[in-house]
C-alpha positions in Angstrom: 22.0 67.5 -5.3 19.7 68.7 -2.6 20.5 69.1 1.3 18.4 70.1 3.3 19.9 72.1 6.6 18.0 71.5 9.8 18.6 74.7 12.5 18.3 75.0 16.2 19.3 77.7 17.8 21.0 78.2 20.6 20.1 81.4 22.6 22.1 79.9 26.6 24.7 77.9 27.8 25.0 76.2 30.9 27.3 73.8 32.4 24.3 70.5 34.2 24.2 67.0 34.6 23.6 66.4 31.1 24.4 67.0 27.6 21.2 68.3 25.4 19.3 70.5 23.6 16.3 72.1 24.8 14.0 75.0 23.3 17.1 77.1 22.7 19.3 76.2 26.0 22.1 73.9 25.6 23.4 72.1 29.0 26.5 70.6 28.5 28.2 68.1 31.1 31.6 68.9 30.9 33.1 66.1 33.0 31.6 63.3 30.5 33.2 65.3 27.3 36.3 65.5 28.8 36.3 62.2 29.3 35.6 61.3 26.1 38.5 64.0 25.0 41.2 62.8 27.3 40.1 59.0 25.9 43.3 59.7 23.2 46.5 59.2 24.5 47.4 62.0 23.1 46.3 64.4 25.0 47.7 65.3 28.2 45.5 68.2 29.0 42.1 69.6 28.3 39.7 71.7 30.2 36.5 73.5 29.0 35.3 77.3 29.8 32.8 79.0 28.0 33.1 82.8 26.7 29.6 84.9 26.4 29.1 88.0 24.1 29.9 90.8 26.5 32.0 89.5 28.5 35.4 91.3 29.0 36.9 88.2 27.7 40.0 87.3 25.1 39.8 83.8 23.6 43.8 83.0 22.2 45.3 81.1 21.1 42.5 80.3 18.8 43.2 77.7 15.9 39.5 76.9 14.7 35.9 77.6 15.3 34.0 74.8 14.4 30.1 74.5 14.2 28.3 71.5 15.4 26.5 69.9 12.4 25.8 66.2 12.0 24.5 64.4 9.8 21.1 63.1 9.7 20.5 61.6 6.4 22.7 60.7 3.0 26.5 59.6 2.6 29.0 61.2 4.9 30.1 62.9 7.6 29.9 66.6 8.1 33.4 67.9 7.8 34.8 64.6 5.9 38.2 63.5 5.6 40.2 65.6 8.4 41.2 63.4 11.0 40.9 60.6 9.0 37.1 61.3 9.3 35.3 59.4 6.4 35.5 60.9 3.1 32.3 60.0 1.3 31.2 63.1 -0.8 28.8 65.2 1.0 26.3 67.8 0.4 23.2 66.0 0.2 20.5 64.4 2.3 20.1 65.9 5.8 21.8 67.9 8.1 21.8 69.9 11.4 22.9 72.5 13.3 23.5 74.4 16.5 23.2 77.9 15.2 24.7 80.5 17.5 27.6 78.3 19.4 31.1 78.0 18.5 33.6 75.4 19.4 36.8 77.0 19.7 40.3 75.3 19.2 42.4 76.9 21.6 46.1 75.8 21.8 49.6 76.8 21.7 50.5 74.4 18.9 52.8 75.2 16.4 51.2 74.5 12.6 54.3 72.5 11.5 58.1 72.0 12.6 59.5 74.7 10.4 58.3 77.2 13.0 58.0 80.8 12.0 54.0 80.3 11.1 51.5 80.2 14.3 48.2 80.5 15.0 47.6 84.4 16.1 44.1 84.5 15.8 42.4 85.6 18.7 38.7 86.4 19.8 37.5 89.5 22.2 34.0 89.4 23.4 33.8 93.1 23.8 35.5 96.3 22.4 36.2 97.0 19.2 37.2 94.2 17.8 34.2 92.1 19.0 32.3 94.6 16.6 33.4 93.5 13.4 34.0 89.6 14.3 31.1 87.3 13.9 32.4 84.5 16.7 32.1 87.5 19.2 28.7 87.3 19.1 28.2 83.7 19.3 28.1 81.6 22.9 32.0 79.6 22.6 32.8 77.0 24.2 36.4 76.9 24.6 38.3 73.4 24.3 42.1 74.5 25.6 44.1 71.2 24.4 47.5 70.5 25.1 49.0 67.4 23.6 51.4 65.0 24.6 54.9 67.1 24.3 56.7 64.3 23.0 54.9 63.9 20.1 55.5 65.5 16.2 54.2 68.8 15.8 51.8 66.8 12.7 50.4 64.8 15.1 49.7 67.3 18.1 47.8 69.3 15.2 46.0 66.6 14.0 45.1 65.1 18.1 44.3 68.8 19.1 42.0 69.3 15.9 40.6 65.8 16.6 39.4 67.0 20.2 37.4 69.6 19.1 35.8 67.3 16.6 34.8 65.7 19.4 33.1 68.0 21.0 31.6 69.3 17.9 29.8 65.9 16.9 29.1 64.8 21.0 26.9 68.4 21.0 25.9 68.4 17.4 24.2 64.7 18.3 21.8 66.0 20.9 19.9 67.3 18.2 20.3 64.5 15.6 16.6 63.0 16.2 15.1 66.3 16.8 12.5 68.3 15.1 14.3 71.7 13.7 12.5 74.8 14.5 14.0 76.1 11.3 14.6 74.1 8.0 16.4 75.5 4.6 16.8 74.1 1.2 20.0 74.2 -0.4 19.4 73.1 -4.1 20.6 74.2 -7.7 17.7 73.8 -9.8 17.0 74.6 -13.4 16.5 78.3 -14.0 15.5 80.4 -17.1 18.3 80.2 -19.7 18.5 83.8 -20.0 20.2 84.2 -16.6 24.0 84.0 -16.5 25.7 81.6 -15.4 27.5 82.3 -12.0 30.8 80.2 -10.4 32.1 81.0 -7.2 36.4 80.2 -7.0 37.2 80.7 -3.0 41.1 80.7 -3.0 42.1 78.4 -0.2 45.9 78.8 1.1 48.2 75.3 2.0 51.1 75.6 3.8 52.9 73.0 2.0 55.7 74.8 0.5 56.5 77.0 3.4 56.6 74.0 5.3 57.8 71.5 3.0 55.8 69.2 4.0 53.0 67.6 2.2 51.5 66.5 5.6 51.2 69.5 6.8 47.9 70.5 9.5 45.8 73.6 8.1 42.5 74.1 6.3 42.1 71.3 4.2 40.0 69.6 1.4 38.2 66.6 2.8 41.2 66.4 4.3 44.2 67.2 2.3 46.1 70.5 2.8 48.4 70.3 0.1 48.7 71.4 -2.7 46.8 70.7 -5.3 44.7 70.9 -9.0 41.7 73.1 -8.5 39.1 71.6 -6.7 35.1 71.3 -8.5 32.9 71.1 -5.8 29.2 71.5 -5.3 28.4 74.6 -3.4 26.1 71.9 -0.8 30.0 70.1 -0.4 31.2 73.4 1.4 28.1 73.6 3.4 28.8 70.2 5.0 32.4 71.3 5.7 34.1 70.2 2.4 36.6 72.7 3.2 37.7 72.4 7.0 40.2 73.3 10.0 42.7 76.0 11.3 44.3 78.4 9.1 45.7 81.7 10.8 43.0 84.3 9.7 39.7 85.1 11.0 38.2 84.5 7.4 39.1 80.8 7.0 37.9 79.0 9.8 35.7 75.6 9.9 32.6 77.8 11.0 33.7 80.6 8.4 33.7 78.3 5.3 30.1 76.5 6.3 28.8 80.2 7.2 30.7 81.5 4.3 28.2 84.8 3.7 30.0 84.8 -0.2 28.2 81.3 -1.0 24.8 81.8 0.6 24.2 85.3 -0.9 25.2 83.4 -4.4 22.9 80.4 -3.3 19.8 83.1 -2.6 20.1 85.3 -5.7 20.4 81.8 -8.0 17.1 82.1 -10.2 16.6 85.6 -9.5 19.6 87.3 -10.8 22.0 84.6 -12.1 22.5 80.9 -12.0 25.0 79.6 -9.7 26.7 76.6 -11.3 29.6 75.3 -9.2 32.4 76.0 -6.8 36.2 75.8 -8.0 38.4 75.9 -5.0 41.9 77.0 -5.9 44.9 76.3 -3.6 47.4 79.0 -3.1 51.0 79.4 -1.9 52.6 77.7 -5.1 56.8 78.1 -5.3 57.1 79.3 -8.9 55.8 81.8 -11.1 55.2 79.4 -13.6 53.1 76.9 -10.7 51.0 79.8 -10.3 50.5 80.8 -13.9 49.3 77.4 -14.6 46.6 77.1 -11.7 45.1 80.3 -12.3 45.1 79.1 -16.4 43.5 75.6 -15.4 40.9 77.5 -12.7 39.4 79.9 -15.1 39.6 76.7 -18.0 37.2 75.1 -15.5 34.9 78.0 -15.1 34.7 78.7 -19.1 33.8 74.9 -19.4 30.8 75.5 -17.1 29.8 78.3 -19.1 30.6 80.7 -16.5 30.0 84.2 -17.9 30.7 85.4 -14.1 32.6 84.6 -11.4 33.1 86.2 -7.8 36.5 85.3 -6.4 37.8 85.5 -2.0 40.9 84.7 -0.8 41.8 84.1 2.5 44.9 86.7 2.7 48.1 86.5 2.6 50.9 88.0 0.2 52.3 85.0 -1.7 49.4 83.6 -2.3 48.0 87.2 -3.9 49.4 86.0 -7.1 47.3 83.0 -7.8 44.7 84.8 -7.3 45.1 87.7 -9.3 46.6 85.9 -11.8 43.4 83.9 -11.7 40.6 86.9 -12.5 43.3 88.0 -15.4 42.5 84.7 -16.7 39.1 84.4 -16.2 38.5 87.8 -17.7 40.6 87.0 -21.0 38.0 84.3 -21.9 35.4 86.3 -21.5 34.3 85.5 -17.5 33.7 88.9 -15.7 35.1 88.4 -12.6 34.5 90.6 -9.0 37.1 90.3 -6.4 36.3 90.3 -2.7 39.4 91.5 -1.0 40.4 92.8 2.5 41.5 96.2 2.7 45.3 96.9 2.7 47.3 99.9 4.2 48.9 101.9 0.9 52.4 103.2 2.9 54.2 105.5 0.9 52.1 105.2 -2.4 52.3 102.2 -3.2 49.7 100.0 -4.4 47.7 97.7 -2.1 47.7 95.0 -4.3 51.1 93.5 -4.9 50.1 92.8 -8.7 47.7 95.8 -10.2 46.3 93.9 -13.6 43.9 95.8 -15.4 41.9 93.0 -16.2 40.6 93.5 -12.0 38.5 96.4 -12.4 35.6 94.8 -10.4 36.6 94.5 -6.5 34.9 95.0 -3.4 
C-alpha cells in the first residue's frame, strides 16, 4: 500500500474575493463558505475569524483541529466514515495538504446528553501554553458553530463536526489540481529479515459507556466511536484520517492523529532500525475488569501474529481507560513483545504512584 502525500504550505492568511492557494498565501472568501456552511438546516449560526501565532489570542471552546487534505488519487475520502463521509478504505493513491493551517471546531456543544463530559480544550496563541502546543503555531481559522437548539445533542455534534468538514475539504480543494512544492512517500516495503519487527497500538478512548450510548460523537474509526475489537489498520489508513474528530485532549485531535509524530518517526526509522508492520488501534473506556482484560489479551494476540517482537504503545489520557492500556503492554510483554510506553506526565500527591496500575512487566516508558 503506497500513498503518496502531496504538501503545500501555507506561510499567510487573508480574508479576498476568492478562495485559493497561491505560492504559500491562502485567500479565503469567507462569505461563499459560510454560505455553503449555513446551507444545513441545522445550523443556526456560524461566523469565521482567524487566530495568528502571536497574537494575544484564546481559541475555546475548541472541539477539533482538522487539517485540510483531499484526495487526489485512489479509493476514498480523507477522513472516511464520520459524517456519513464515504468509507472506502484509505491510505493509498494520492493525497494533499495544506501544511501549517488548522481548522478549528469551536462550539459550546455538549459531547452527549449525559452531561458531565465537555469539550475543555482550549488554544492560546501566546504565553506559556502556546510553547508546548503545536496548533499555536499554526495560522487557525476558526469555524464558531452553533446548531439549531432544538435538536439532540447527537445531532448538533455530528452538524457542527460536519461544518468544519466543510471547510476543511472547500480549502483542501484549491490545491487538488496543483503541483506540490513538497511530495513524501509513505510505503512499507520489504526490509532485511534481520530487523525486528515493529507494531504501533495507539489506545483510542470511546465514550460509549459513560454515555451509554452507542451513537455517541467523539474520535472515531471511519466513523464509529463505540466500542469495539481492536482495530488492524495500515499505518497510510491513519495518515488519511482513519482515526478522526473531537475528543477532549490536546493529543487526540483530527490534525493530531494525521500529524501523529509517534507514527511518522516509526514510518522513518522502518528499514534502518526496525520494520514497521501494522497499526492495532485499541479502544478504551470498557465497564468491566474482565472487558478490559480481554481487549488487552486479543491486542497483544494480534501483534504476536504479526511477529511483533516490539511494540510502542500512546494513549490519549484519561484514568479509566489507563487499564486497557496497561493491561495491554503486560500482555504484550508475556509473549515475548517488548513494549515502550509513551505516557503524559502525572502529578505523584502524597506518594502515590502516577500510574493507577504499576505492573512490572512496564519497565520501558517515556
Amino acid at each position: 500500500m503506497r500513498l503518496d502525500i502531496g504538501t503545500f504550505p501555507v506561510e499567510d492568511i487573508h480574508f479576498g474575493s476568492r478562495t485559493k492557494w497561491k505560492d504559500g498565501s491562502l485567500e479565503i472568501n469567507t462569505e461563499e463558505l459560510l454560505k455553503r456552511v449555513l446551507s444545513d438546516p441545522r445550523i443556526a449560526q456560524a461566523k469565521i475569524e482567524l487566530a495568528k501565532p502571536g497574537e494575544s489570542v484564546r481559541i475555546w471552546p475548541v472541539r477539533d483541529v482538522i487539517e485540510p487534505r483531499i484526495k487526489v488519487k485512489g479509493p476514498g475520502i480523507v477522513y472516511p466514515g464520520i459524517c456519513d463521509r464515504p468509507i472506502a478504505t484509505v491510505g493509498q493513491g494520492v493525497t494533499h495538504r495544506l501544511a501549517g493551517v488548522g481548522i478549528v471546531e469551536v462550539s459550546e456543544v455538549q459531547q452527549h446528553e449525559e452531561g458531565g463530559d465537555y469539550a475543555d480544550l482550549y488554544i492560546d496563541m501566546s504565553g506559556p501554553w502556546a510553547e508546548i502546543i503545536p496548533y499555536a503555531s499554526m495560522l487557525n481559522l476558526c469555524v464558531v458553530i452553533e446548531p439549531d437548539p432544538a435538536l439532540h445533542v447527537d445531532i448538533k455534534n455530528r452538524a457542527v463536526h460536519q461544518a468544519c468538514l466543510t471547510v476543511s475539504d472547500a480549502l483542501a480543494s484549491t490545491v487538488k489540481d496543483r503541483e506540490p512544492p513538497q511530495r513524501e512517500v509513505f510505503e512499507l516495503k520489504p526490509v532485511p529479515p534481520s530487523l525486528p519487527k515493529v507494531v504501533y497500538i495507539p489506545c483510542i478512548h470511546s465514550l460509549q459507556a459513560q454515555s451509554g450510548s452507542l451513537s455517541t460523537f467523539c474520535i472515531s474509526i471511519y466513523g464509529l466511536s463505540q466500542l469495539t475489537s481492536p482495530w488492524v489498520l495500515h499505518p497510510n489508513e491513519l495518515l488519511d484520517g482513519a482515526i478522526s474528530a473531537p475528543y477532549r485532549t490536546a493529543f487526540a485531535t483530527s490534525w493530531m492523529m494525521v500529524n501523529n509524530p509517534v507514527l511518522l518517526e516509526m514510518y522513518r526509522r522502518h528499514g534502518t532500525d526496525f520494520n514497521f508492520v501494522i497499526c492495532i488501534a485499541l479502544r478504551t473506556e470498557w465497564t468491566m475488569q474482565r472487558e478490559k482484560e480481554l481487549m488487552a489479551q486479543q491486542t497483544a494476540k494480534c501483534a504476536g501474529l504479526f511477529g511483533a517482537q516490539g511494540a510502542m504503545v500512546t494513549w490519549d489520557g484519561g484514568g479509566n481507560e489507563f487499564m486497557e492500556v496497561i493491561r495491554t503492554i503486560q500482555a504484550c510483554e508475556k509473549l515475548g513483545i517488548k513494549t515502550v510506553f509513551l505516557t503524559s506526565e502525572d502529578y505523584s500527591a502524597e506518594g502515590i504512584s502516577t500510574m493507577l496500575e504499576p505492573v512490572p512487566e512496564a519497565d520501558a516508558m517515556v
